[in-house]
C-alpha positions, 0 to 999 in steps of 0.5 A, a space after each residue: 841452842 839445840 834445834 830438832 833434825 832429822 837425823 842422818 846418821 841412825 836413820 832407819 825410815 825418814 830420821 825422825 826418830 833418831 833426830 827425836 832421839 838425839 835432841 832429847 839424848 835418848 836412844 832412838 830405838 826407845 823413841 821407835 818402840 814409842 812410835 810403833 806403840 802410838 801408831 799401834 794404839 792410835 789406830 794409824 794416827 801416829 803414822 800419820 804424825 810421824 810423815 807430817 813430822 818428816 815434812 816439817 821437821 829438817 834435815 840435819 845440816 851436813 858437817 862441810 
């Protein structure tokens, strides 16, 4: 069962992005260029979603 992290390894600001990426088996640049669109378009809204996604969302569990 795949579950949704942060993402530790393509990792730009918090990894929520690049965890949003790896589970849908994107690449995370496309998933930034869609969150600057959203926060751009939304007047901040989506910047606000993307710190919210980053509290919520967990940290991927290290390999040891």
């Amino acid at each position: 069962m795949k579950k949704l992290y942060r993402s530790k390894e393509s990792r730009m600001l918090c990894g929520v992005c690049g965890g949003v990426g790896e589970y849908f088996n994107i690449d995370p640049t496309l998933v930034r260029l869609g969150m600057v669109l959203l926060a751009a378009c939304s007047f901040g809204t989506g910047v606000l979603a993307y710190f919210i996604a980053a509290v919520i969302i967990p940290d991927e569990p290290s390999a040891f």
